[in-house]
C-alpha positions as CSV (number, residue, x, y, z in Angstrom):
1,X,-11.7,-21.9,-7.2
2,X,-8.3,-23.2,-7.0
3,X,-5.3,-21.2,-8.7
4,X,-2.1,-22.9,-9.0
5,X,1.2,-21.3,-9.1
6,X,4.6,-20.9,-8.8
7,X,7.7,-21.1,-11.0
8,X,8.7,-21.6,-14.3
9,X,8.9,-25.9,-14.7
10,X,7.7,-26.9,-11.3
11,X,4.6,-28.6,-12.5
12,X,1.7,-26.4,-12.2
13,X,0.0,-28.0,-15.4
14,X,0.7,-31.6,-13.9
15,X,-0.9,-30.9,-10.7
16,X,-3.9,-28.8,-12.3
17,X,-4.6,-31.6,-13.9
18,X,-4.5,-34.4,-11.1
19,X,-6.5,-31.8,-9.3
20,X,-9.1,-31.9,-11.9
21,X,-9.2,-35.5,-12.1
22,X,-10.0,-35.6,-8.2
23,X,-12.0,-33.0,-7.3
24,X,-14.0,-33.4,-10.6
25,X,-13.5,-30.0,-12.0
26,X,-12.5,-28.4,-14.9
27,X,-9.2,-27.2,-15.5
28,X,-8.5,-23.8,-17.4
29,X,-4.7,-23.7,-18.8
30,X,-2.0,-21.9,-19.1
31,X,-2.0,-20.2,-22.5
32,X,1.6,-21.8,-23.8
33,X,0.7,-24.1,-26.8
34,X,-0.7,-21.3,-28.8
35,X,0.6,-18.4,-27.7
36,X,2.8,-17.3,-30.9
37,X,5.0,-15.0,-28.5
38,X,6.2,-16.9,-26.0
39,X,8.8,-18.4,-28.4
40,X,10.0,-15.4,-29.5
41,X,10.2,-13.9,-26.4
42,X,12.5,-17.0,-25.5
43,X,14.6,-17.8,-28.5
44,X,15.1,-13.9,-30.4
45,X,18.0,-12.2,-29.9
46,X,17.8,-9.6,-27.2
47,X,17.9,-6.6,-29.9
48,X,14.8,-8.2,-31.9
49,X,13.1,-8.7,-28.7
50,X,13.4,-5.2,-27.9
51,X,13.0,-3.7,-31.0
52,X,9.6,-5.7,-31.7
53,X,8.6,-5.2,-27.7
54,X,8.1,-9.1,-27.3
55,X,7.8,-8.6,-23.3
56,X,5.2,-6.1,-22.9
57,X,3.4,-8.2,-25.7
58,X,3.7,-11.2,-23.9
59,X,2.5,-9.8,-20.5
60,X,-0.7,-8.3,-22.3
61,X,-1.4,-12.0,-23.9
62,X,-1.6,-13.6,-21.0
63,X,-3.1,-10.9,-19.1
64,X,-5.8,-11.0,-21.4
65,X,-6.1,-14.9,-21.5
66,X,-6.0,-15.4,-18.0
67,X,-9.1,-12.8,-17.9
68,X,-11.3,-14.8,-20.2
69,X,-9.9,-17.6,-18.0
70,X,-11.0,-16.3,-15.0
71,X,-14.5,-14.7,-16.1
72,X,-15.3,-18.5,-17.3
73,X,-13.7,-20.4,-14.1
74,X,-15.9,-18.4,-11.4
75,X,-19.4,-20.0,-13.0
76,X,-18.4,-23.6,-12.2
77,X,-19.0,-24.6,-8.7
78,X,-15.4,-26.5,-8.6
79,X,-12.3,-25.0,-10.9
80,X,-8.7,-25.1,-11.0
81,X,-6.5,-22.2,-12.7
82,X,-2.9,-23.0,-14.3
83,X,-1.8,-19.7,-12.7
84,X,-3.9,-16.7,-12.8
85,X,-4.4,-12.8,-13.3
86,X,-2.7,-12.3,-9.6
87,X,0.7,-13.4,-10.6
88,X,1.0,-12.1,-14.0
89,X,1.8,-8.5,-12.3
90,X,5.3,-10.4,-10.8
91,X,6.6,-11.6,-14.5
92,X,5.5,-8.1,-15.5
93,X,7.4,-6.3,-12.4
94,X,10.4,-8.5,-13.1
95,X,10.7,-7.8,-16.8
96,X,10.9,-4.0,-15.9
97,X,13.2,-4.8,-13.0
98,X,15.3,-6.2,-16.1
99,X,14.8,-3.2,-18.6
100,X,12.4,-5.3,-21.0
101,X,9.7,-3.3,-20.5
102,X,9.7,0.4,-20.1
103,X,8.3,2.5,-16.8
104,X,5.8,3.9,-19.2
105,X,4.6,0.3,-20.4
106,X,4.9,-1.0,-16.9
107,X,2.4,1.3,-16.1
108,X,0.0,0.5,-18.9
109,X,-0.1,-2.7,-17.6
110,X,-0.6,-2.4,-14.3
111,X,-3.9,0.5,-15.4
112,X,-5.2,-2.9,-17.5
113,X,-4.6,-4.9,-14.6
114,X,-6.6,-3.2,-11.9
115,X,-9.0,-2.6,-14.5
116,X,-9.5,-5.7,-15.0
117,X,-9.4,-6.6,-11.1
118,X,-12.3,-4.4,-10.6
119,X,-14.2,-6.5,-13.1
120,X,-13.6,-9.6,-11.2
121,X,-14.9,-7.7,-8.0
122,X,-18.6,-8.2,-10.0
123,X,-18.3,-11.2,-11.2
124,X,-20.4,-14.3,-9.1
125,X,-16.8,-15.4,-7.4
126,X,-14.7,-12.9,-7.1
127,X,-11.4,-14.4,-5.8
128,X,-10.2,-17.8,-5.6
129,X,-10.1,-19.8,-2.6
130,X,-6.9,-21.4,-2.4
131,X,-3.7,-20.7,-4.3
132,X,-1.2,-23.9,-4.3
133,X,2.0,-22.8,-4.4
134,X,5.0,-24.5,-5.5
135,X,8.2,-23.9,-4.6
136,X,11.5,-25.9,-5.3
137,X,16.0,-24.7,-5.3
138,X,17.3,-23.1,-8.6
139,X,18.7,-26.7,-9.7
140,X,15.2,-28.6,-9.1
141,X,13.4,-25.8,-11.2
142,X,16.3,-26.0,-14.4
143,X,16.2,-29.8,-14.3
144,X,12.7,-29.9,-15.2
145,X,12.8,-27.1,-17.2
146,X,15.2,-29.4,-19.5
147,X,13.1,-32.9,-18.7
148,X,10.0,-31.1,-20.3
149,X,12.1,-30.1,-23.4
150,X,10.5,-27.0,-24.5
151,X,13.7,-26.2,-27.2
152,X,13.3,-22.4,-27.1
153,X,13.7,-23.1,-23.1
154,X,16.6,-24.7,-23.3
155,X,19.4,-21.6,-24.3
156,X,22.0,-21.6,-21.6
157,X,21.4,-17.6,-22.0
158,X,18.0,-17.8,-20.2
159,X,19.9,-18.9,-16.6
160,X,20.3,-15.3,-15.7
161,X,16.8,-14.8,-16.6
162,X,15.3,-17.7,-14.5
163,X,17.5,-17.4,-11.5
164,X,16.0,-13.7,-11.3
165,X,12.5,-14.7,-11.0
166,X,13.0,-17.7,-9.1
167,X,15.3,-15.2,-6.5
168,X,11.7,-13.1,-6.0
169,X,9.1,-15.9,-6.2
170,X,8.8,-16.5,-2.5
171,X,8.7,-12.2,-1.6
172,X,5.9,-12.1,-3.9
173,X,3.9,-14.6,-2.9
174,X,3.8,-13.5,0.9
175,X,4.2,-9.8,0.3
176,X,2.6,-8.8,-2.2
177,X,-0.4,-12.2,-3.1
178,X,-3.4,-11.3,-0.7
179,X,-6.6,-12.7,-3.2
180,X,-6.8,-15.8,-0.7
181,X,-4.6,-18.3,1.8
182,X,-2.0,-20.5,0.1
183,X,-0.9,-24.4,0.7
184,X,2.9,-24.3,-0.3
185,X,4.2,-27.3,-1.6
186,X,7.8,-28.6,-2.1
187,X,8.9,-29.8,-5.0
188,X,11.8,-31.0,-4.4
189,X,10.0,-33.9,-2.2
190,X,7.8,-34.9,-4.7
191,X,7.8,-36.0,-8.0
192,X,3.8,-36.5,-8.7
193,X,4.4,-37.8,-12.3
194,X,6.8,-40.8,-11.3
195,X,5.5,-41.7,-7.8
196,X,1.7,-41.9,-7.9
197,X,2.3,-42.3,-3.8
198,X,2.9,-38.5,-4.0
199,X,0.1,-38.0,-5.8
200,X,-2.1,-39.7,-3.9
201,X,-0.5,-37.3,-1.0
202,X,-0.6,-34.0,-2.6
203,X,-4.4,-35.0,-3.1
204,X,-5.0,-35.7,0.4
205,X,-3.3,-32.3,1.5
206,X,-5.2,-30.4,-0.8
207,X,-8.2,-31.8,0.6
208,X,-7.7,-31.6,3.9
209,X,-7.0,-27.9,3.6
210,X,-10.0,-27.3,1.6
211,X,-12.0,-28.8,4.3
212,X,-10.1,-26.2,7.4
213,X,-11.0,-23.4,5.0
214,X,-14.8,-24.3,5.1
215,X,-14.5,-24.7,8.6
């Protein structure tokens, strides 16, 4: 089991899904396309997004889809995660850092969450085995948040807001993510979708680090 994370607009669905296509596994996504929150969370104003609690809603959505994700991923013999369970606790953390979630909701969440985590400890794989990480500076991550051209994305308003978890990323990936060893990749060197050289690299790196982990 492969989980792939990182921030916001660095690619994690692109290189899920070159993943897939090499290592011949499926591929369980990111909930974005039919998640009917994430828009408002994004494009509201900040009094209707606190009145109607679009952040704590948003964390419980995807905590519970990446759940059913992960429940279905640990049957298959090969799988690759578009981010998981493990880092929705830092968007979570971050929004309370912010004041869009409450202390009380914050810790409603996190009751779910090792709730749910103790459920995983039964199931027939019960952490991944590899987390790729991708990392990039602020200006590589809101250039390709604007080349993707999500529109409620795009409000200048939501710099503040991206700069924030992209200034924590790194801490919480070696302080606080301990479910398995991570391959961290730069993305300001590669560009998978326009240079399939860099595909063709990032494939052979992931490989060859799967094969030192069964060693």
């Amino acid at each position: 089991m492969i989980v792939v994370g990182g921030m916001i607009g660095l690619g994690k669905t692109s290189v899920s899904t070159l993943l897939g296509k090499a290592l011949n596994s499926p591929v369980f996504y990111e909930s974005v396309d039919d998640n009917p929150i994430l828009p408002l969370f994004y494009s509201e104003t900040a009094q209707t997004v606190q009145t109607n609690r679009y952040p704590f809603l948003l964390q419980l959505w995807f905590l519970n889809s990446r759940f059913d994700s992960i429940k279905k991923a640990c049957h298959h013999p090969y799988s690759i995660l578009d981010r998981s369970i493990y880092e929705d606790w830092y968007f979570a953390k971050v929004n309370k850092d912010l004041g869009k979630i409450s202390d009380l909701e914050f810790q409603i969440y996190e009751d779910l969450l090792h709730n749910m985590l103790e459920e995983i400890e039964v199931l027939p794989r019960k952490t991944p085995d590899l987390m790729i990480y991708l990392k990039a500076s602020f200006e590589t991550v809101i250039r390709r948040i604007s080349l993707r051209g999500r529109d409620y994305e795009q409000d200048a308003e939501l710099i503040d807001y991206y700069k924030k978890l992209w200034e924590g990323y790194d801490d919480w990936l070696f302080h606080h993510y301990q479910a398995s060893d991570a391959l961290v990749i730069d993305m300001d060197k590669i560009d998978i979708i326009n240079h399939s050289e860099d595909a063709q690299q990032l494939i052979r790196t992931v490989n060859d680090k799967l094969r030192a982990l069964k060693k």
